[in-house]
mmCIF file as Biopython writes it, N, C-alpha, C and O atoms, coordinates in Angstrom:
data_model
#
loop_
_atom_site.group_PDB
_atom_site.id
_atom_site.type_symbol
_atom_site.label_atom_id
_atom_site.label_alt_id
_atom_site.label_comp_id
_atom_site.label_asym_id
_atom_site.label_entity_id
_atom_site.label_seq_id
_atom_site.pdbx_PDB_ins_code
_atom_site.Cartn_x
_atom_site.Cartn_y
_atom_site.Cartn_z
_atom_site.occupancy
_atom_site.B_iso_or_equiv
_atom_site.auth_seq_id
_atom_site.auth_asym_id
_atom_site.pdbx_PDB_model_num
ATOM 1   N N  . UNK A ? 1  ? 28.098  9.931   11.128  1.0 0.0 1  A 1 
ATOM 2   C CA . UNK A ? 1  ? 27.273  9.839   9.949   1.0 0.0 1  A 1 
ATOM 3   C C  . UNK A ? 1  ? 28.064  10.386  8.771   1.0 0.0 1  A 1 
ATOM 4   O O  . UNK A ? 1  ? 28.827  11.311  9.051   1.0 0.0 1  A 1 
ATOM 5   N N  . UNK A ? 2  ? 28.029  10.030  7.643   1.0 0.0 2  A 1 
ATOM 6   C CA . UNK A ? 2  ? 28.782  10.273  6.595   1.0 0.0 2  A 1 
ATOM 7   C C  . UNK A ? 2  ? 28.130  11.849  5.944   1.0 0.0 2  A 1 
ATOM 8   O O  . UNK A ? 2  ? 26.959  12.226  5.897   1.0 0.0 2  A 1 
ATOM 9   N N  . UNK A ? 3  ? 28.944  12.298  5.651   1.0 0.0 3  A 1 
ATOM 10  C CA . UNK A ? 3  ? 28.894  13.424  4.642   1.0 0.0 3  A 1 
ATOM 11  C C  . UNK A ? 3  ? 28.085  13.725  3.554   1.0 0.0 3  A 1 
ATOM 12  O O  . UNK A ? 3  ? 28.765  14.556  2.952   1.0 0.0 3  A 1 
ATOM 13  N N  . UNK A ? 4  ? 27.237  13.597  3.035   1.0 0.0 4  A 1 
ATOM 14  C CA . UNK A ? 4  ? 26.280  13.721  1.827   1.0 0.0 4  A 1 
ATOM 15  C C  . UNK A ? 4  ? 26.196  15.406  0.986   1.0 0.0 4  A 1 
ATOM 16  O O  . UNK A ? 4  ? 25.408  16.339  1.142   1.0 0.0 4  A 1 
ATOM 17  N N  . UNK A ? 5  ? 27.437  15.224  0.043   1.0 0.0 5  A 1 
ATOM 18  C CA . UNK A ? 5  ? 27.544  17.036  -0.598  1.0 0.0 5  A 1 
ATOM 19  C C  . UNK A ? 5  ? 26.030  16.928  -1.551  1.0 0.0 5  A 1 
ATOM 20  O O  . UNK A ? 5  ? 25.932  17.442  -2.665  1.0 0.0 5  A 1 
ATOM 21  N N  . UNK A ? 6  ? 25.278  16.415  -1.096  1.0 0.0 6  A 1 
ATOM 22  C CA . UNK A ? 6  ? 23.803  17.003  -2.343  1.0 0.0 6  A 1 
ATOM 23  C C  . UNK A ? 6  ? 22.842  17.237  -1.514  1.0 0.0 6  A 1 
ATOM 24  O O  . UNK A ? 6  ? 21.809  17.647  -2.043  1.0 0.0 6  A 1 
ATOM 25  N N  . UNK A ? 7  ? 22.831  17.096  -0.207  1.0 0.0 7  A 1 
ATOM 26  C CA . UNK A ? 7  ? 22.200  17.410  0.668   1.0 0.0 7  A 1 
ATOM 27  C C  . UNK A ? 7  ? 22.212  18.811  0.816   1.0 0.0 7  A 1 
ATOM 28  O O  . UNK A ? 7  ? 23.199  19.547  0.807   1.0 0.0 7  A 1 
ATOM 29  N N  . UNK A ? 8  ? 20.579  19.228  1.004   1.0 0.0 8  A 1 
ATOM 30  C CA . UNK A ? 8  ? 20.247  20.503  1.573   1.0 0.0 8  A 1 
ATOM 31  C C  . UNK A ? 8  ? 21.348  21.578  2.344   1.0 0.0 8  A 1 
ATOM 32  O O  . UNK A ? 8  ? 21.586  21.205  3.493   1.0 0.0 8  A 1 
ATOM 33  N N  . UNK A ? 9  ? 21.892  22.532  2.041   1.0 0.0 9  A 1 
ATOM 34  C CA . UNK A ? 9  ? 22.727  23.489  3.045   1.0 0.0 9  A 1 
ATOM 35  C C  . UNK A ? 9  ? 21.955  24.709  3.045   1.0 0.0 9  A 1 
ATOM 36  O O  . UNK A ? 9  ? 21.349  25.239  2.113   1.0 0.0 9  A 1 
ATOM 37  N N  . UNK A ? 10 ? 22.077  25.048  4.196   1.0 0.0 10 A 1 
ATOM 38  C CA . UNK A ? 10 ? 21.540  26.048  5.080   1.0 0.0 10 A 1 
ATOM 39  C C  . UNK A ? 10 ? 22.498  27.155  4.750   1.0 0.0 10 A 1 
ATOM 40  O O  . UNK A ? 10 ? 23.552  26.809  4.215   1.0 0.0 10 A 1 
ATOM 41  N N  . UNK A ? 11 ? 22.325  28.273  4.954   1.0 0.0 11 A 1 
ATOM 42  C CA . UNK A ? 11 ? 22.674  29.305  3.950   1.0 0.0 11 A 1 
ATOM 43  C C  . UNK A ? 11 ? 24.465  29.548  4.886   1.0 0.0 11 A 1 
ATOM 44  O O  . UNK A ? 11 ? 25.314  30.363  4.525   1.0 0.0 11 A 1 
ATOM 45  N N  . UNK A ? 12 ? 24.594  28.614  6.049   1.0 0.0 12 A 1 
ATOM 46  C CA . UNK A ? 12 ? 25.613  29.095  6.876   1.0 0.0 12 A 1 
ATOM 47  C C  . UNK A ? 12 ? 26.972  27.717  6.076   1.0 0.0 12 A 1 
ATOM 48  O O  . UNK A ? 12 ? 28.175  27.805  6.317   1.0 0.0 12 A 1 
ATOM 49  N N  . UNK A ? 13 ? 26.639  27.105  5.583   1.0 0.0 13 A 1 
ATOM 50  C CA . UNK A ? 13 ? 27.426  26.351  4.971   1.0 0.0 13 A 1 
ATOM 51  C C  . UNK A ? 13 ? 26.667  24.704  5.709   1.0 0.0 13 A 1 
ATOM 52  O O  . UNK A ? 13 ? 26.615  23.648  5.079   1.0 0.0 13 A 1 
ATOM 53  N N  . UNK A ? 14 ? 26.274  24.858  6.819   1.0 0.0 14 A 1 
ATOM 54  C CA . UNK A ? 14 ? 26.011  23.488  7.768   1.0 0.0 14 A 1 
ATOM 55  C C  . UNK A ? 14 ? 24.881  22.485  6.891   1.0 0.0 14 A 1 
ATOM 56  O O  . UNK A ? 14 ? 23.887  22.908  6.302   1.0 0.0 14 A 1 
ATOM 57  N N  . UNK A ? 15 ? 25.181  21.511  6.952   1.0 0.0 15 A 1 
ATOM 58  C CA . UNK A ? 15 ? 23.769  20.533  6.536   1.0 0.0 15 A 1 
ATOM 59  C C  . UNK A ? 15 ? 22.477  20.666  7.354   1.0 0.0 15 A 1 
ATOM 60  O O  . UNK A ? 15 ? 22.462  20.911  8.560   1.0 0.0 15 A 1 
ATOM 61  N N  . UNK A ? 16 ? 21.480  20.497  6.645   1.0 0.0 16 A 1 
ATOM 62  C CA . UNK A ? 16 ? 20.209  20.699  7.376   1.0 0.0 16 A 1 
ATOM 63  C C  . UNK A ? 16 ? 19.092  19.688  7.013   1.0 0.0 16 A 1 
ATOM 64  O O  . UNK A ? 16 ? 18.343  19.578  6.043   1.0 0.0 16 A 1 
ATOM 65  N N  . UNK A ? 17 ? 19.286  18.902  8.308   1.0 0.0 17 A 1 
ATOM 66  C CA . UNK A ? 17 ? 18.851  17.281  7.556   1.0 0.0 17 A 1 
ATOM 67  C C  . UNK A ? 17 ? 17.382  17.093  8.463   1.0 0.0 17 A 1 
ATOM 68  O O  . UNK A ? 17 ? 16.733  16.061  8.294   1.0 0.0 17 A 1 
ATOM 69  N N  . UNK A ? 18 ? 16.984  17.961  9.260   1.0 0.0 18 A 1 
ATOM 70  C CA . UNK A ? 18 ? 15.718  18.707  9.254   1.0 0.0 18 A 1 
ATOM 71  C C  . UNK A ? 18 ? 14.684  19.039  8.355   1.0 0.0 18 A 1 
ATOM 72  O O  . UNK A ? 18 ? 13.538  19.088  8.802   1.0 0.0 18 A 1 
ATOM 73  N N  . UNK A ? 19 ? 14.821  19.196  7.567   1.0 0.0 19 A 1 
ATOM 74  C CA . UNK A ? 19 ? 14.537  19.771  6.011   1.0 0.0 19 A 1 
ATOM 75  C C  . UNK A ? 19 ? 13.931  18.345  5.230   1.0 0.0 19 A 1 
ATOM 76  O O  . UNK A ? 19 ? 12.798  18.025  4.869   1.0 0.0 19 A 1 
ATOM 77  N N  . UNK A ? 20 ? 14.960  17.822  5.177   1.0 0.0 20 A 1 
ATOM 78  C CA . UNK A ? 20 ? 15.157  16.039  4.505   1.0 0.0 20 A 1 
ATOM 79  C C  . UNK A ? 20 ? 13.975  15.540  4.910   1.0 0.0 20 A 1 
ATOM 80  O O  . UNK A ? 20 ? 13.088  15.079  4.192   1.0 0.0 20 A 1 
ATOM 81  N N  . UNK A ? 21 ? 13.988  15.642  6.033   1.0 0.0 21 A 1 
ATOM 82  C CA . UNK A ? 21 ? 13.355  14.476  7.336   1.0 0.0 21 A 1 
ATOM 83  C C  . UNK A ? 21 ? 11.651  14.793  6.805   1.0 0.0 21 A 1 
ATOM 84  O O  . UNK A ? 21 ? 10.809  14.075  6.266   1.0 0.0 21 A 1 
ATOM 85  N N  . UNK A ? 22 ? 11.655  16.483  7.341   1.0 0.0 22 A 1 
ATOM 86  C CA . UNK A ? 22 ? 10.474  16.506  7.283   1.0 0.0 22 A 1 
ATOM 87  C C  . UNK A ? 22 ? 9.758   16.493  5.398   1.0 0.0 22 A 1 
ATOM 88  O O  . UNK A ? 22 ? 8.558   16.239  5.507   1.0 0.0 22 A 1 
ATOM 89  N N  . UNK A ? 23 ? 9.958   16.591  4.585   1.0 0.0 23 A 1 
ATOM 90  C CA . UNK A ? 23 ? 9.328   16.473  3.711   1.0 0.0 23 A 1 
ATOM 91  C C  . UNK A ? 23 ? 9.240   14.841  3.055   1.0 0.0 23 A 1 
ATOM 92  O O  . UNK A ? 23 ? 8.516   14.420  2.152   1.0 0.0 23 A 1 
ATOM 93  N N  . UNK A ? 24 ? 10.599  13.893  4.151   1.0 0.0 24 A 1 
ATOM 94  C CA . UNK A ? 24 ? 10.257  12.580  3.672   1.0 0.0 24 A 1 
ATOM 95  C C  . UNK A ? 24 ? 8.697   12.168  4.750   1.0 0.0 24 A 1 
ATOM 96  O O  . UNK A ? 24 ? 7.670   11.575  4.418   1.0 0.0 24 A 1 
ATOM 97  N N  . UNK A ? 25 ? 9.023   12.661  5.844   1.0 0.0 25 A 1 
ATOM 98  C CA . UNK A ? 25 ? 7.897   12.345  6.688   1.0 0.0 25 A 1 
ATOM 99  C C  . UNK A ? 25 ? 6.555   12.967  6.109   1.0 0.0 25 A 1 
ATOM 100 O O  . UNK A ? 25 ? 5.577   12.627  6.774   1.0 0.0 25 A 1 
ATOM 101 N N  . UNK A ? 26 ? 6.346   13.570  5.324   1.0 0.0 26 A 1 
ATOM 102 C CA . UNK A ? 26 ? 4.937   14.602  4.703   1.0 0.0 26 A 1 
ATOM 103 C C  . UNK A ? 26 ? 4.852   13.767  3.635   1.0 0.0 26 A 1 
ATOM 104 O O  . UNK A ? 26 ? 3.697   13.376  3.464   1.0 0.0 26 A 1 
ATOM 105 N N  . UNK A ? 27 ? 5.943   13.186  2.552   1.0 0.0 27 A 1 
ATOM 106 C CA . UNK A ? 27 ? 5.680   11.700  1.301   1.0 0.0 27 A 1 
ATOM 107 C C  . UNK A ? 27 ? 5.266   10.896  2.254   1.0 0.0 27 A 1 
ATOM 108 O O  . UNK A ? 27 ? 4.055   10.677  2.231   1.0 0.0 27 A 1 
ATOM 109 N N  . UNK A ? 28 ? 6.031   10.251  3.303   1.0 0.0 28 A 1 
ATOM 110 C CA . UNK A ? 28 ? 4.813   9.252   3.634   1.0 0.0 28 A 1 
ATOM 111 C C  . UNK A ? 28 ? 3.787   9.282   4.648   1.0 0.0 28 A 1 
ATOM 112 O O  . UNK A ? 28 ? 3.388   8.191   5.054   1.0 0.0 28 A 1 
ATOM 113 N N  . UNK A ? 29 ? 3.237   10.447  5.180   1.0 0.0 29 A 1 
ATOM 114 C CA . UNK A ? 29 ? 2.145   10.193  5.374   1.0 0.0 29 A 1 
ATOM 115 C C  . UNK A ? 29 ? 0.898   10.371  4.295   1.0 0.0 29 A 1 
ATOM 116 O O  . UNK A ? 29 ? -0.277  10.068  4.499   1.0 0.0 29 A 1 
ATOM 117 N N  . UNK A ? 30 ? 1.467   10.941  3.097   1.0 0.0 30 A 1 
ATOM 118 C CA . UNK A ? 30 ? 0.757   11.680  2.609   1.0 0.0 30 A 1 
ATOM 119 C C  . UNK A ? 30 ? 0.430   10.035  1.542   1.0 0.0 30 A 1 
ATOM 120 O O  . UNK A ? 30 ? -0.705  9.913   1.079   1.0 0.0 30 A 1 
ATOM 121 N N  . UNK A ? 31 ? 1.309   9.096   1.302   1.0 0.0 31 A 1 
ATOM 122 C CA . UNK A ? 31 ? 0.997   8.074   1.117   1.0 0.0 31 A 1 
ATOM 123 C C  . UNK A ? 31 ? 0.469   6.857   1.674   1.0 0.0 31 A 1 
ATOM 124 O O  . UNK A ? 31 ? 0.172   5.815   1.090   1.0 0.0 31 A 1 
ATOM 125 N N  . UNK A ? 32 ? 0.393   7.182   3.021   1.0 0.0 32 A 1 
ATOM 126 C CA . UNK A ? 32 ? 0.104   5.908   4.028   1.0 0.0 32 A 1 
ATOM 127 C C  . UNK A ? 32 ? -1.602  5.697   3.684   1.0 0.0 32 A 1 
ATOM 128 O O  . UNK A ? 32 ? -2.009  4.613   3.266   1.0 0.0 32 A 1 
ATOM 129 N N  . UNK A ? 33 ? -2.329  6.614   3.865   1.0 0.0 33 A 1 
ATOM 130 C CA . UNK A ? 33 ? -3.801  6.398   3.383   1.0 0.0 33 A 1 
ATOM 131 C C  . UNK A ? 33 ? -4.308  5.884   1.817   1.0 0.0 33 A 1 
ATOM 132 O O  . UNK A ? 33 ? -5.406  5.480   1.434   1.0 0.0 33 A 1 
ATOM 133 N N  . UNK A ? 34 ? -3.404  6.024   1.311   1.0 0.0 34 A 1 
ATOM 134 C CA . UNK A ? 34 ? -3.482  5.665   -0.401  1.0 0.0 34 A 1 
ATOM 135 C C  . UNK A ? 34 ? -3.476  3.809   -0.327  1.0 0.0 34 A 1 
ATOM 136 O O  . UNK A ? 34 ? -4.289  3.076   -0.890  1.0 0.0 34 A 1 
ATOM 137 N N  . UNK A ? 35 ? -2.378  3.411   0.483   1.0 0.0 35 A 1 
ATOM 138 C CA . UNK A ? 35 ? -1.955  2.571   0.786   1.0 0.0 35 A 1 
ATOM 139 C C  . UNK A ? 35 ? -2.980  1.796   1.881   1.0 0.0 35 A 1 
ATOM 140 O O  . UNK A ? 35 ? -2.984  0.566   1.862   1.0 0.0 35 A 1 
ATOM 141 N N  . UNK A ? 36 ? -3.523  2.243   2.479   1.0 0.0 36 A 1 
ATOM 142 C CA . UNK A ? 36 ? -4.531  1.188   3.503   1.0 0.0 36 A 1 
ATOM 143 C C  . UNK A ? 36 ? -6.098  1.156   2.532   1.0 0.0 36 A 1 
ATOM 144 O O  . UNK A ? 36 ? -7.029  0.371   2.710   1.0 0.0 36 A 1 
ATOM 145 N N  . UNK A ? 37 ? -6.019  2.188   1.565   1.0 0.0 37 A 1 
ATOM 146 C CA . UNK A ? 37 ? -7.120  2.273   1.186   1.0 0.0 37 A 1 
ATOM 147 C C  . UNK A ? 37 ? -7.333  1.117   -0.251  1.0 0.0 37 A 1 
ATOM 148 O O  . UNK A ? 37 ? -8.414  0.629   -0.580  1.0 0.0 37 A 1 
ATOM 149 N N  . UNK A ? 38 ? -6.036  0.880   -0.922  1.0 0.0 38 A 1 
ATOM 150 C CA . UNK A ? 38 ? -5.989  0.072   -1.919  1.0 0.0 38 A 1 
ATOM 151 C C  . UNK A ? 38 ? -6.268  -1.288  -1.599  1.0 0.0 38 A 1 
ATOM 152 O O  . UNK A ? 38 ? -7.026  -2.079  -2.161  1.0 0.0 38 A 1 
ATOM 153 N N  . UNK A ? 39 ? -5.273  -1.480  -0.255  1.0 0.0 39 A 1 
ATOM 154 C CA . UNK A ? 39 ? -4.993  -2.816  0.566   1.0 0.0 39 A 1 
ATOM 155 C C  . UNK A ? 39 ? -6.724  -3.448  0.635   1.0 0.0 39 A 1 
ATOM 156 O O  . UNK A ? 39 ? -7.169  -4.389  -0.022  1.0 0.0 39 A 1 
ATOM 157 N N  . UNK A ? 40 ? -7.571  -2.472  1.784   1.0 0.0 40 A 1 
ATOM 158 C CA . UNK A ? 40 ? -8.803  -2.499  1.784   1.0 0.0 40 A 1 
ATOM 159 C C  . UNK A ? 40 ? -9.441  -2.906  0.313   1.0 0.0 40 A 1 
ATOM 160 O O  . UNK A ? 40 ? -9.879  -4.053  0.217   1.0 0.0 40 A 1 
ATOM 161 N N  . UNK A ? 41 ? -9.512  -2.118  -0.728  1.0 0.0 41 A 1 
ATOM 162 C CA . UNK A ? 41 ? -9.968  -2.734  -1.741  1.0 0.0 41 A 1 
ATOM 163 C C  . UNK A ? 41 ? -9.635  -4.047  -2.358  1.0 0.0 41 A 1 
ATOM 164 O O  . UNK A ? 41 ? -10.600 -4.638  -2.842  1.0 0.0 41 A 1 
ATOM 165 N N  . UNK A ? 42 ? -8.434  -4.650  -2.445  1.0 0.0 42 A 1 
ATOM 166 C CA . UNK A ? 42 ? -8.113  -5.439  -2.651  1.0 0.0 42 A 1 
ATOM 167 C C  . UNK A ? 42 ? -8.363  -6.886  -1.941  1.0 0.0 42 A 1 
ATOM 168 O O  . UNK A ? 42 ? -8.499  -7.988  -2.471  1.0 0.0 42 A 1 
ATOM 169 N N  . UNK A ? 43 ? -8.378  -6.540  -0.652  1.0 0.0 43 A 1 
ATOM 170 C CA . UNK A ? 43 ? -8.824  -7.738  -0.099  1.0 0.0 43 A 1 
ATOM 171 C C  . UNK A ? 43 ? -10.751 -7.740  -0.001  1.0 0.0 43 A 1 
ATOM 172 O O  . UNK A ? 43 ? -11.157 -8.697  0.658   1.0 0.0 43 A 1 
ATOM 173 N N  . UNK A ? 44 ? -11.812 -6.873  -0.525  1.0 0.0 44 A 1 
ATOM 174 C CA . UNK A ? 44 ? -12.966 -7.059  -0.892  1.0 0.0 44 A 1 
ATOM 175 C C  . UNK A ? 44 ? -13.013 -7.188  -2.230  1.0 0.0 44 A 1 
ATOM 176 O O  . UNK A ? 44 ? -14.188 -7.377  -2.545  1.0 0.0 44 A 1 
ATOM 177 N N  . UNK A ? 45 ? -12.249 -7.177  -3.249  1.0 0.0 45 A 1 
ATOM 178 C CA . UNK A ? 45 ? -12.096 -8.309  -4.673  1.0 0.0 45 A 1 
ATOM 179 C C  . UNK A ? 45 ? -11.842 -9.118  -4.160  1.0 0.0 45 A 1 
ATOM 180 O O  . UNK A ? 45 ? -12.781 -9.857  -3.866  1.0 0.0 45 A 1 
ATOM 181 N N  . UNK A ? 46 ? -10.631 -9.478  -3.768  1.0 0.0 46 A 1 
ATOM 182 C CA . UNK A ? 46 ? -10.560 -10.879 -2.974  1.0 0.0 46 A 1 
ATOM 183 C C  . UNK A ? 46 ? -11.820 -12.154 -2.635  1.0 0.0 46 A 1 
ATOM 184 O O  . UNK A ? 46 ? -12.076 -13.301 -3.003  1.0 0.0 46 A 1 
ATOM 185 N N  . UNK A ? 47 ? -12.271 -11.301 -1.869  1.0 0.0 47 A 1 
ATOM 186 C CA . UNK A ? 47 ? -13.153 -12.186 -0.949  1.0 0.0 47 A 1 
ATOM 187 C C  . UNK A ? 47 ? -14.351 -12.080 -1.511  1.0 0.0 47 A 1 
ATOM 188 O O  . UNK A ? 47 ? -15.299 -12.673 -0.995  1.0 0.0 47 A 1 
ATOM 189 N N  . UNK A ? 48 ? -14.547 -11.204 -2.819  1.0 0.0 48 A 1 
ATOM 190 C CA . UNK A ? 48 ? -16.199 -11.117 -3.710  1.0 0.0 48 A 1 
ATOM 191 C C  . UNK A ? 48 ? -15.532 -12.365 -4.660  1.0 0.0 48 A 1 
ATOM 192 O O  . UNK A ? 48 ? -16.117 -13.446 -4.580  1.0 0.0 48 A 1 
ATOM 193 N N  . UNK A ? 49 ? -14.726 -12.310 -5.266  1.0 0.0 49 A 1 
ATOM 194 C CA . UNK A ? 49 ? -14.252 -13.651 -5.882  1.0 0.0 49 A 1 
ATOM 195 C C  . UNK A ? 49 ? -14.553 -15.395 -5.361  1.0 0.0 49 A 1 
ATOM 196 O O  . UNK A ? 49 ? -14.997 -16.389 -5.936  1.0 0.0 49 A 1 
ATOM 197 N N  . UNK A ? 50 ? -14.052 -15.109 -4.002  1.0 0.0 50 A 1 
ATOM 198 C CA . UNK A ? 50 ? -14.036 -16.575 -3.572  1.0 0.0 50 A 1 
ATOM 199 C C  . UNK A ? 50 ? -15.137 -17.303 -3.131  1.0 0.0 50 A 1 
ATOM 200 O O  . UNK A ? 50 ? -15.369 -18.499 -2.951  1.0 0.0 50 A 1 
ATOM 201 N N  . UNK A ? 51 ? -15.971 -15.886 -2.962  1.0 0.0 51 A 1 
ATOM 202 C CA . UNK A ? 51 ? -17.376 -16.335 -2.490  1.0 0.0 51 A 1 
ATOM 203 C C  . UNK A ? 51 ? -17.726 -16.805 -4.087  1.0 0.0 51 A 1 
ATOM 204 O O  . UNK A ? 51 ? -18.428 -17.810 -4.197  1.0 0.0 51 A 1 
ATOM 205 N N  . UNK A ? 52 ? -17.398 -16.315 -4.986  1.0 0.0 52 A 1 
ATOM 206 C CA . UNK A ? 52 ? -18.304 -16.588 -6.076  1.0 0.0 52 A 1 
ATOM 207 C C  . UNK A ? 52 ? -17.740 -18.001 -7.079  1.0 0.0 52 A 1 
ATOM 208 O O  . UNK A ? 52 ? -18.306 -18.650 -7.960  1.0 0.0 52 A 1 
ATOM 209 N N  . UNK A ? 53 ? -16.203 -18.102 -6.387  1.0 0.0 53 A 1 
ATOM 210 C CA . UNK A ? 53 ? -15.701 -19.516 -6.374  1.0 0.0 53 A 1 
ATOM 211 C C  . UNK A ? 53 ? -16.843 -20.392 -6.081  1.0 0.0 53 A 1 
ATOM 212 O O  . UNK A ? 53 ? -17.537 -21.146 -6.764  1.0 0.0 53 A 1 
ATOM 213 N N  . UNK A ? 54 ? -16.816 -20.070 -4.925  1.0 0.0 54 A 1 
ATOM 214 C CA . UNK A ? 54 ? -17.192 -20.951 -3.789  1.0 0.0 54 A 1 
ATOM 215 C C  . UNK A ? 54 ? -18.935 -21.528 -4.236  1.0 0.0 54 A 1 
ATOM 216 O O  . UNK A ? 54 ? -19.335 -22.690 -4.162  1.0 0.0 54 A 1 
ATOM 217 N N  . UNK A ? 55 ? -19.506 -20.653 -4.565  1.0 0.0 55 A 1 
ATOM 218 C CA . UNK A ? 55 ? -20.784 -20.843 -5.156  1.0 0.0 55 A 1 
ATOM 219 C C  . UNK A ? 55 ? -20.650 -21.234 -6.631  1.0 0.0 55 A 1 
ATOM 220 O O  . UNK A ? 55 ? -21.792 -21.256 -7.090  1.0 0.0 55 A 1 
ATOM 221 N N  . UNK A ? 56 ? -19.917 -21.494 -7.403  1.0 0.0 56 A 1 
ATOM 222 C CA . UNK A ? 56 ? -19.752 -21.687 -8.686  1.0 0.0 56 A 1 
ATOM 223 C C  . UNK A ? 56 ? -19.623 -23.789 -8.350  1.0 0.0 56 A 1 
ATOM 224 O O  . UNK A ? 56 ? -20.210 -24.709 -8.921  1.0 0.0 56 A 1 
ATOM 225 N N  . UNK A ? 57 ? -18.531 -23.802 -7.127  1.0 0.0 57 A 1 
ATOM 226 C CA . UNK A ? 57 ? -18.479 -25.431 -7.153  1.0 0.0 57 A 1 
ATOM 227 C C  . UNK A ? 57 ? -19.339 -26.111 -6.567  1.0 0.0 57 A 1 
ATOM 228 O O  . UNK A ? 57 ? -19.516 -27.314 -6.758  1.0 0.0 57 A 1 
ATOM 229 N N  . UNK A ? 58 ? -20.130 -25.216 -5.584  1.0 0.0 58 A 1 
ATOM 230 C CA . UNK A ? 58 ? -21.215 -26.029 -4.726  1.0 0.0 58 A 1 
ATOM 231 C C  . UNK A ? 58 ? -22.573 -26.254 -6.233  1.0 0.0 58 A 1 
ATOM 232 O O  . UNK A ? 58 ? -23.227 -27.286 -6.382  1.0 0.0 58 A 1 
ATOM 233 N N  . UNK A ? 59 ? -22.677 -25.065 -7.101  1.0 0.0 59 A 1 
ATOM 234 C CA . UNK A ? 59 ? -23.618 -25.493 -7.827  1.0 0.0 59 A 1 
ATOM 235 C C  . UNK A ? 59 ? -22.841 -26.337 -8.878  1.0 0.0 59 A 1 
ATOM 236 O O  . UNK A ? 59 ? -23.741 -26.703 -9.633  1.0 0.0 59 A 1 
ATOM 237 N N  . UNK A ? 60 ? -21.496 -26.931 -9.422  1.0 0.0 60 A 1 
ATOM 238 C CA . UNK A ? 60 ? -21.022 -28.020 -9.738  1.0 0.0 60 A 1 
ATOM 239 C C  . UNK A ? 60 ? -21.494 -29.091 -8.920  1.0 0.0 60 A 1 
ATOM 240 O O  . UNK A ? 60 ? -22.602 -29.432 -9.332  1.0 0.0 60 A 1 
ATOM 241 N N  . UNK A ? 61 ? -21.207 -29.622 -8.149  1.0 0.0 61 A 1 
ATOM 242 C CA . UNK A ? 61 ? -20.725 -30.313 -7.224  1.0 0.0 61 A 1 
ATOM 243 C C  . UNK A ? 61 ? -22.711 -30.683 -6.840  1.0 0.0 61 A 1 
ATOM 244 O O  . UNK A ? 61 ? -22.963 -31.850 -6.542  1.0 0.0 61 A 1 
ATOM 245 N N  . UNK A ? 62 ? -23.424 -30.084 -6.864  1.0 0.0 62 A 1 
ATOM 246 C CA . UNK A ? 62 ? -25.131 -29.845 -7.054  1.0 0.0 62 A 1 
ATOM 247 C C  . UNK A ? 62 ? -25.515 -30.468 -8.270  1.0 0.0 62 A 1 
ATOM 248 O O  . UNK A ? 62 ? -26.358 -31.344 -8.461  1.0 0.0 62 A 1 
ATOM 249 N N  . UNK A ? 63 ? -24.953 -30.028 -8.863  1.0 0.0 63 A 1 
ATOM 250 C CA . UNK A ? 63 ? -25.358 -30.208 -10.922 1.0 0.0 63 A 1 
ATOM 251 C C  . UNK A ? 63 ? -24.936 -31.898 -10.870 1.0 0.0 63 A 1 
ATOM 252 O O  . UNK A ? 63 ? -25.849 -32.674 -11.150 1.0 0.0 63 A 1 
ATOM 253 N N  . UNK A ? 64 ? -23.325 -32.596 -10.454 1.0 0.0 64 A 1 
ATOM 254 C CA . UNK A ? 64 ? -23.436 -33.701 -10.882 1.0 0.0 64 A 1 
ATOM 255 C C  . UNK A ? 64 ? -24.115 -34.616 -10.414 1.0 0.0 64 A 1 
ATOM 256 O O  . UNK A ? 64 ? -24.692 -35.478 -11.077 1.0 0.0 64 A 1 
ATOM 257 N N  . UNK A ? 65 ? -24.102 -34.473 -8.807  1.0 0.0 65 A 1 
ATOM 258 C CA . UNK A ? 65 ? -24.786 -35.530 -7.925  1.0 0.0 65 A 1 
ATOM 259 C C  . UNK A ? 65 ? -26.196 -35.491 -8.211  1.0 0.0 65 A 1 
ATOM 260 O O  . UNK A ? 65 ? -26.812 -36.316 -7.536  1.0 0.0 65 A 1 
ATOM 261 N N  . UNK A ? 66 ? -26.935 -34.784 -9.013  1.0 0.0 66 A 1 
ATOM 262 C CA . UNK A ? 66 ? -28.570 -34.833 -9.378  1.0 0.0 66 A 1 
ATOM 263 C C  . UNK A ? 66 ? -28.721 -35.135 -10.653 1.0 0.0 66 A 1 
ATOM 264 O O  . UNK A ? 66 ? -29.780 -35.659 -10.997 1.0 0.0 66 A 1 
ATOM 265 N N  . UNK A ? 67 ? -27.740 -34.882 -11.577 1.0 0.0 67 A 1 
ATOM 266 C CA . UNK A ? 67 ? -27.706 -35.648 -13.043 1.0 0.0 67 A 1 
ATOM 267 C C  . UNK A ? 67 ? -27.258 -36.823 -13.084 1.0 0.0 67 A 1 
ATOM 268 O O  . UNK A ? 67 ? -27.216 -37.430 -14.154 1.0 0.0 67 A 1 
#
């Protein structure tokens, strides 16, 4: 593994990529719920939309065939 001099050192001179790991692992869990929770919202806009597509052409599609 390559050398990285901006990386964390441990007071003995050694890299300590322990350190790294765990506070990238604590960003993303700490983002993973942000993330299922938007997803979730997004796909119920979604699908409140298409329903209202969907009812917008049936009452087209209603409106011409009776006029």
């Amino acid at each position: 593994m390559a050398h990285n001099p901006h990386a964390p050192q441990n007071p003995q001179g050694g890299n300590d990529p322990a350190g790294s790991t765990q506070m990238f692992r604590a960003f993303v869990d700490d983002a993973a719920p942000q993330q299922q929770e938007s997803a979730r919202g997004g796909s119920r806009v979604g699908l409140i939309v298409g329903v209202v597509a969907v009812v917008a052409i049936v009452a087209a599609v209603a409106w011409l065939a009776l006029s």
